[in-house]
N, C-alpha and C positions, 0 to 999 in steps of 0.2 A: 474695695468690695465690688463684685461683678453684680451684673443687672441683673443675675438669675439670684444671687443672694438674695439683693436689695428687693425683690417681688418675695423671697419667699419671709424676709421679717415683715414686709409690708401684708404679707398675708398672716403671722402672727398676732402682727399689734391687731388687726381687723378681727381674728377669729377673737382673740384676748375682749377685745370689746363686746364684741357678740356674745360670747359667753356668759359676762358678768350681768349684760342683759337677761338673757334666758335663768339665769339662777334668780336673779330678781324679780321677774317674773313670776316662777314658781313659789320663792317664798313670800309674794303677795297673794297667792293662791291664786292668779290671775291663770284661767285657759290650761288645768293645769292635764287636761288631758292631751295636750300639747308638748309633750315632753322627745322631743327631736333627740337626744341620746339614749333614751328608752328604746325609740320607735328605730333606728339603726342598727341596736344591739340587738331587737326582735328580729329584723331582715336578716339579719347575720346567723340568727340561731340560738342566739345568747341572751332571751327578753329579761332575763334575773341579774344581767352584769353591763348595768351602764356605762362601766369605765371602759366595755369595747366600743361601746357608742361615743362617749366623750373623747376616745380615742382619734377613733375614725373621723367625727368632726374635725377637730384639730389637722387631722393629714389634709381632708381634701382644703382647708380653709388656707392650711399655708402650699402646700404642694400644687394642687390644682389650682385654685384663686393666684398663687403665688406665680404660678410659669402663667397662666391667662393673662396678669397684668403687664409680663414682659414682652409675650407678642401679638399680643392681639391692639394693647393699650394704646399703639401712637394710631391704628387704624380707625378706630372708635369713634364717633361724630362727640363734638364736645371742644370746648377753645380750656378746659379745665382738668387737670388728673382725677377731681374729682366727681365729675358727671362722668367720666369716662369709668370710672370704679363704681358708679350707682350701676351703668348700661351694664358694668360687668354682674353687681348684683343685682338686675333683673332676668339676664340670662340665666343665672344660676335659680332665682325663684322660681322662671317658667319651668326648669328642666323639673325644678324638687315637686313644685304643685301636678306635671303632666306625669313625671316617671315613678319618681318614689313614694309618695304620698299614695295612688291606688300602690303603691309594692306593699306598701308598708299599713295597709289594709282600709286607711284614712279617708279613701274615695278620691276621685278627681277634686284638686284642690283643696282638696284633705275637708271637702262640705260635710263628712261624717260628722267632723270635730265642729263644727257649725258654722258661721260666714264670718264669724272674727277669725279664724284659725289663716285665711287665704290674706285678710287686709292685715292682722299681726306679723306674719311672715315677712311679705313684702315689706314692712315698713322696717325688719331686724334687716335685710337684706340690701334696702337702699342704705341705713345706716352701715354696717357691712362694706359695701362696697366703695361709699363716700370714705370712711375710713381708709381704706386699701387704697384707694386713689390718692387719697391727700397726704399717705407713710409714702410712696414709690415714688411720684411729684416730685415731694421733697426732696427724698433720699437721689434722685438721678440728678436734679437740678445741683444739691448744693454739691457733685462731682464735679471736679473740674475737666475742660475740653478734654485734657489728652488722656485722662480714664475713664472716661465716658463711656468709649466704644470699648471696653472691655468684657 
């Protein structure tokens, strides 16, 4: 399996986690104006059809997250895949709290939603990203030399 594979399951199993958080979440009734596949399907057009939001999460988590950890990952300050996958999801936090969050009507940092909505984030996000670091890590280490550089 090539490197661009191995980042895009490693962004799988991390969106996969993610996920199973945010539904947990919600069926704790925790933040529940917080609803990240709602608020994407609204940007989209679609605020009645969360499965384009759940959708969309899913692509950028394995497609974007998934090529970020292949070349961005060995550049990344960190001696672990797995700080290296936090730095990637705090990148992806700043972008979501600065761009889409006012897009998606939330306000900067989405402080509409109140001051848990910016510390809950972050903390899916370093989990998120610990995950994606510690599936790619793995998955490139236990490759042997001569398919490595594949």
């Amino acid at each position: 399996m090539n490197r661009i594979a191995k980042g895009f399951s490693a962004g799988l199993a991390a969106t996969t986690v993610l996920s199973v958080l945010m539904v947990l979440k919600t069926m704790m009734g925790v933040m529940p104006a917080l609803d990240l596949p709602r608020m994407i399907a609204g940007m989209m057009g679609a605020p009645d059809s969360p499965i384009i939001g759940w959708t969309v999460h899913f692509m950028i988590g394995i497609v974007i997250y998934g090529l970020a950890i292949v070349v961005l990952g060995k550049s990344l300050p960190g001696q672990s895949w797995v700080v290296r996958g936090a730095i990637l999801g705090v990148i992806g936090w700043l972008i979501m709290m600065i761009a889409l969050m006012p897009m998606a009507g939330a306000g900067l940092f989405g402080t509409s939603l109140g001051i848990m909505a910016p510390m809950m984030t972050l903390v899916l996000h370093l989990i998120f990203g610990g995950v994606l670091g510690a599936v790619y890590g793995r998955a490139i280490r236990d490759t042997p030399q001569s398919a490595a550089s594949a």
